[in-house]
BAGUNU-7655 format. One record per residue: residue in three letters; x, y, z of N, C-alpha, C in turn. Coordinates in pm, 1 decimal, decimal comma. Example, Ala and Ser with C-alpha at 12.3 -4.5 7.8 and 13.67 -1.06 7.14 Angstrom:
% residues 2
(rec ALA; (1319,0; -569,0; 780,0); (1230,0; -450,0; 780,0); (1320,0; -330,0; 780,0))
(rec SER; (1285,0; -225,0; 708,0); (1367,0; -106,0; 714,0); (1290,0; 3,0; 787,0))
//
This chain:
% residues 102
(rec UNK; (905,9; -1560,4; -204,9); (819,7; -1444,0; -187,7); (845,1; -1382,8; -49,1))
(rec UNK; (840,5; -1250,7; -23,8); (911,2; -1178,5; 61,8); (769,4; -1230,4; 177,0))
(rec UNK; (789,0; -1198,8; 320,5); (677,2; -1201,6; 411,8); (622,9; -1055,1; 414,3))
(rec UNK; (451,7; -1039,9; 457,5); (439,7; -903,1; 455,3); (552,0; -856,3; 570,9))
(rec UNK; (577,6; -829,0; 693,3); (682,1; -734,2; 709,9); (809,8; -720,5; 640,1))
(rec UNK; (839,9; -809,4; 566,0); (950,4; -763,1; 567,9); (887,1; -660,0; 378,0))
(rec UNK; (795,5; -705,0; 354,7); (788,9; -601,4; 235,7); (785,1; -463,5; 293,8))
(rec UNK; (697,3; -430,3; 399,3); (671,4; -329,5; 485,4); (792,1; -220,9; 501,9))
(rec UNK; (868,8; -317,3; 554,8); (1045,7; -257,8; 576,6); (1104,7; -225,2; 471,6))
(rec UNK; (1107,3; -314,6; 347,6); (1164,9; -259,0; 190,9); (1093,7; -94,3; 175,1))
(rec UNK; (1016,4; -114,1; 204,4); (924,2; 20,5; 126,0); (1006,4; 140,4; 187,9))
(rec UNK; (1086,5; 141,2; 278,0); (1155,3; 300,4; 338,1); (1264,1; 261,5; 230,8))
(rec UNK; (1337,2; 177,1; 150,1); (1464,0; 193,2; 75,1); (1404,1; 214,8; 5,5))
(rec UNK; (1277,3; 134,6; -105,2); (1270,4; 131,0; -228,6); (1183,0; 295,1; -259,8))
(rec UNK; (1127,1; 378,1; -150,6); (1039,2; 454,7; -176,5); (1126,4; 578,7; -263,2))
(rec UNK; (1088,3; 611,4; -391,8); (1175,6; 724,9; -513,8); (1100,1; 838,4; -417,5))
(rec UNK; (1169,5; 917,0; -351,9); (1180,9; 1035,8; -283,5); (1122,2; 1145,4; -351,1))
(rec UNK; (966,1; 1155,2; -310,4); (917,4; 1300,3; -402,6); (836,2; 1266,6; -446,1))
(rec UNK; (854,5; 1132,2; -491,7); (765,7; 1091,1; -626,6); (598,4; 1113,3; -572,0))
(rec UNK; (561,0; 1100,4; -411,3); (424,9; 1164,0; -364,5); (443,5; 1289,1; -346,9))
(rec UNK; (416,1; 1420,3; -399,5); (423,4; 1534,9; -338,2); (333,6; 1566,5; -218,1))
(rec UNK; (220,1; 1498,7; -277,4); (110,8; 1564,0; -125,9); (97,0; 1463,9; -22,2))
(rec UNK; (55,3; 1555,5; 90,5); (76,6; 1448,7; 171,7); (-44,6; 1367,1; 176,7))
(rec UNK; (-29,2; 1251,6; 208,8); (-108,3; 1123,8; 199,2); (-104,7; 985,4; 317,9))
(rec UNK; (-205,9; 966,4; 329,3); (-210,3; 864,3; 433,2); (-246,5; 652,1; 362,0))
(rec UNK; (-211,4; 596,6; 376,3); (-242,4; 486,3; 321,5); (-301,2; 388,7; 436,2))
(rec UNK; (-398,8; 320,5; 417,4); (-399,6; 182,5; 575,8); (-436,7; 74,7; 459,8))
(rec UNK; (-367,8; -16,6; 522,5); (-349,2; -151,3; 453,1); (-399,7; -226,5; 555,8))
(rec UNK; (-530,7; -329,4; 524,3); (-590,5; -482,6; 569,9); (-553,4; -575,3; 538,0))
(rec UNK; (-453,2; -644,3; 559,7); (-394,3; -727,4; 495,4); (-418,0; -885,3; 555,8))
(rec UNK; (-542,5; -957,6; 574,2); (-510,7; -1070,6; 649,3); (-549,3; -1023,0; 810,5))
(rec UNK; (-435,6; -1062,2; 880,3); (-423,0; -1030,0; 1044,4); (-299,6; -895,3; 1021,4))
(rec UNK; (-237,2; -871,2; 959,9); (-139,7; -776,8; 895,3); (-218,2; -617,7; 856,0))
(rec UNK; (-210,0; -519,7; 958,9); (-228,8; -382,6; 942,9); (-136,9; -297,5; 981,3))
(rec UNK; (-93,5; -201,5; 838,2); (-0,7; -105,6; 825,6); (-46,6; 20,3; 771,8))
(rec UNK; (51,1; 106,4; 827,0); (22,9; 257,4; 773,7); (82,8; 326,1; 735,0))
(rec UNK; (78,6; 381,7; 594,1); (231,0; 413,2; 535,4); (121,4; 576,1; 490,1))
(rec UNK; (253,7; 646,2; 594,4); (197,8; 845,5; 523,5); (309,1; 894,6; 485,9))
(rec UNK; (279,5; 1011,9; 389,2); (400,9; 1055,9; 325,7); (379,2; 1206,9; 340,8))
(rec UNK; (462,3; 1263,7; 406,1); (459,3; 1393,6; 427,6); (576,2; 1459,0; 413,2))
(rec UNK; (621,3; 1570,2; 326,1); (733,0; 1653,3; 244,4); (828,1; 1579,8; 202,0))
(rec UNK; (746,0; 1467,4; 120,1); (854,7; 1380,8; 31,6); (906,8; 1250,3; 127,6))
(rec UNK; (856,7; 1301,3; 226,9); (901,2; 1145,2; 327,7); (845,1; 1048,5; 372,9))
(rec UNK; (825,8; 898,7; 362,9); (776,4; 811,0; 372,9); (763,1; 773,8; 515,4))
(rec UNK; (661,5; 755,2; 590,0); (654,5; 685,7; 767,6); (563,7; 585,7; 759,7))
(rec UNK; (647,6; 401,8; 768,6); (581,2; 308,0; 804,5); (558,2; 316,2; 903,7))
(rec UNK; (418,8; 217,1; 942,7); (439,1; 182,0; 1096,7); (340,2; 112,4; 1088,4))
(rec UNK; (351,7; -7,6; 1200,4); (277,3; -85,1; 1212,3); (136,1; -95,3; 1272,4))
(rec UNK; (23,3; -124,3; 1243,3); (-94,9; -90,2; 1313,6); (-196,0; 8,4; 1217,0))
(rec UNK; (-304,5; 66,6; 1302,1); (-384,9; 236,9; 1207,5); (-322,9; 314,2; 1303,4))
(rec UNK; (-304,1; 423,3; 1240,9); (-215,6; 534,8; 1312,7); (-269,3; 644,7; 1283,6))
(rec UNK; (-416,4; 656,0; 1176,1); (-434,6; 743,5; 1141,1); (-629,8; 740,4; 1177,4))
(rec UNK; (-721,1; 848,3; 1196,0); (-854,9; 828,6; 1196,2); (-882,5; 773,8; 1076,4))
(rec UNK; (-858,8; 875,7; 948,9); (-922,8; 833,2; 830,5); (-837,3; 844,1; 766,4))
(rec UNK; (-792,7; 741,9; 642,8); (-651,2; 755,4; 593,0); (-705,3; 801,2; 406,8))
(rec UNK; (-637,7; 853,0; 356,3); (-690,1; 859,5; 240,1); (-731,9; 780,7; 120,6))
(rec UNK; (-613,3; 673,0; 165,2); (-664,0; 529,8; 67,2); (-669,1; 405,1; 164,0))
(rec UNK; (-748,5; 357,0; 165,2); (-756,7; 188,3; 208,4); (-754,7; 99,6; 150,1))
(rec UNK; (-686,3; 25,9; 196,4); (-677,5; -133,2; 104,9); (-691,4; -257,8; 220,1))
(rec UNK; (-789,5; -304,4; 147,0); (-803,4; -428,7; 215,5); (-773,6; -541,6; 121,3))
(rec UNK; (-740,9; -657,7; 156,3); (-664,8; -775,2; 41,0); (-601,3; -861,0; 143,2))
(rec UNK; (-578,9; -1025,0; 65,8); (-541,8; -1108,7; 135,5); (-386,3; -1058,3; 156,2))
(rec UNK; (-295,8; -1102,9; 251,2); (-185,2; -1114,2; 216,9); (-81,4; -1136,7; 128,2))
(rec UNK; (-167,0; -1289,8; 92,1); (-150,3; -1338,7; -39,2); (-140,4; -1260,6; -149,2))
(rec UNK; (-288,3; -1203,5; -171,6); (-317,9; -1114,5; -332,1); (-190,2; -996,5; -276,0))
(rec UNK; (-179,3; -932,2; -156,2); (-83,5; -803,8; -157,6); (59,9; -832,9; -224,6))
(rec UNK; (99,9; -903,0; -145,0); (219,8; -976,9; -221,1); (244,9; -1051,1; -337,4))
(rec UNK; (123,8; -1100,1; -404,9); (138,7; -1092,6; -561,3); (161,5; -975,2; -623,3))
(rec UNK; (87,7; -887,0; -579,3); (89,6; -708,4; -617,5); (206,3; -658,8; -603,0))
(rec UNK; (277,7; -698,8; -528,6); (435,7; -615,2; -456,6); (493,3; -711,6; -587,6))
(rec UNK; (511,9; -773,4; -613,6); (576,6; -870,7; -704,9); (547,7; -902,6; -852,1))
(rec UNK; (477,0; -745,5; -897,7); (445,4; -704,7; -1033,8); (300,5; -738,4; -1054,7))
(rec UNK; (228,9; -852,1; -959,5); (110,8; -881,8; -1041,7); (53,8; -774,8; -1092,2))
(rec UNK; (-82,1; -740,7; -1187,2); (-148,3; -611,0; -1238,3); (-301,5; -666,9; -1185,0))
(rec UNK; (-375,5; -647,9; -1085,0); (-468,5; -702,7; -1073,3); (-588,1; -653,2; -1200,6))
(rec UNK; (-649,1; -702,5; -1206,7); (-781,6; -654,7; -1303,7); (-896,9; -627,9; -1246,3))
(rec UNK; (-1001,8; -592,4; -1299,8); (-1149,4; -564,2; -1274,7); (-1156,0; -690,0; -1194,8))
(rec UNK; (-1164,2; -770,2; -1252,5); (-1241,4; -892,1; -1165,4); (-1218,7; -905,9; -1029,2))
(rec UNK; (-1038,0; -859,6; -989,5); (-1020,6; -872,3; -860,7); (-1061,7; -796,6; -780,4))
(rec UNK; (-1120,9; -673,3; -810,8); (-1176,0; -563,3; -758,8); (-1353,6; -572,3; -708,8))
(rec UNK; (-1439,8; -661,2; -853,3); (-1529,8; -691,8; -871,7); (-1598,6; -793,5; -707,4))
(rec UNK; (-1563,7; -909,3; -776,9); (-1519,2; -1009,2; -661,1); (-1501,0; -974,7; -562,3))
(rec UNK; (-1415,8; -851,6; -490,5); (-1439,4; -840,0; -372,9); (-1269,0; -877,6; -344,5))
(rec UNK; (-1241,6; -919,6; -425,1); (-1077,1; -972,2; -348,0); (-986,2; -887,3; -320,0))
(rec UNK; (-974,0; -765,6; -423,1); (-964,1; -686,5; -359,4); (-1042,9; -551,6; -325,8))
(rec UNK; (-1076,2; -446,9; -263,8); (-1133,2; -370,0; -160,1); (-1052,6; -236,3; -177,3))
(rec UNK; (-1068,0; -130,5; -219,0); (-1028,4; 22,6; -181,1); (-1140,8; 108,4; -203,6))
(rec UNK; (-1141,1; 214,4; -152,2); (-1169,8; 351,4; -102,6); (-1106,6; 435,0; -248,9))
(rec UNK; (-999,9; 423,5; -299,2); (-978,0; 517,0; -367,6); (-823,5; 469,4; -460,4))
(rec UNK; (-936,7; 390,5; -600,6); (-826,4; 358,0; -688,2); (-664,9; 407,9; -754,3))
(rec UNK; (-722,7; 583,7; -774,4); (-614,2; 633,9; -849,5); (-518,9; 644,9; -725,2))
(rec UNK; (-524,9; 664,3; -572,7); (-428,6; 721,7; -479,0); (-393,0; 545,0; -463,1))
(rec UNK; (-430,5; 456,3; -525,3); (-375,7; 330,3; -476,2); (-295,9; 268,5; -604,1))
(rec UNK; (-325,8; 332,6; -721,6); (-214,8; 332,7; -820,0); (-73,0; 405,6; -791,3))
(rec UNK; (-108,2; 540,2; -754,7); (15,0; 647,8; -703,2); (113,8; 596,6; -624,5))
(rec UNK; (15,9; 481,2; -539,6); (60,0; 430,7; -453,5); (229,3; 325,7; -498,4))
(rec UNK; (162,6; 250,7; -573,5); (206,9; 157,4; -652,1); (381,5; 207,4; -727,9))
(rec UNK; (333,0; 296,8; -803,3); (406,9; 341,1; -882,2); (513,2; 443,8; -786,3))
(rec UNK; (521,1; 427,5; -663,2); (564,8; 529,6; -585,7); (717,5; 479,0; -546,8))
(rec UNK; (744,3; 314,8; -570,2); (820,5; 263,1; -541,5); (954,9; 172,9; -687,4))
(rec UNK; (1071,3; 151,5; -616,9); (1151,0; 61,7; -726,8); (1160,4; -76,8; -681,4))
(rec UNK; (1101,8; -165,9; -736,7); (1124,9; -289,7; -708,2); (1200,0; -362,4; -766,3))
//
């Protein structure tokens, strides 16, 4: 299983170019692990840390659960329910998802 940075770093190859048209901000809680991935005219900018005031989607999640997620898991209600995992805004964290080739 990949470490979160180095999934972090995949995401500028694997990101399908376009596939976000608008621009968008993401912040990821990951553990001790916070990243910020925005996409503005089709272009993807990691970076490490919040970089943004208010980002449009948040995700908070263990490391663990993130990287099951990067690695096809499909989480369900329950993980959402439970608390395990945490967003602000489901459908921009699907978009999210589907934004990449793994």
């Amino acid at each position: 299983m990949s470490s979160i940075p180095e999934i972090f770093e995949s995401m500028k190859k694997s990101y399908n170019a376009g596939s976000i048209d608008d621009d968008r901000s993401y912040y990821f809680s990951l553990d001790d692990y916070k990243y910020t991935v925005t996409f503005a005219k089709g272009k993807i900018k990691v970076e490490e840390g919040k970089t943004v005031d208010e980002a449009d989607c948040v995700l908070k999640t263990s490391a663990d659960m993130f990287a099951k997620i990067w690695g096809g898991y499909k989480p369900g209600m329950m993980d959402f329910m439970s608390g395990k995992i945490k967003t602000n805004n489901p459908t921009l964290l699907q978009e999210f998802g589907g934004a990449f080739t793994k």
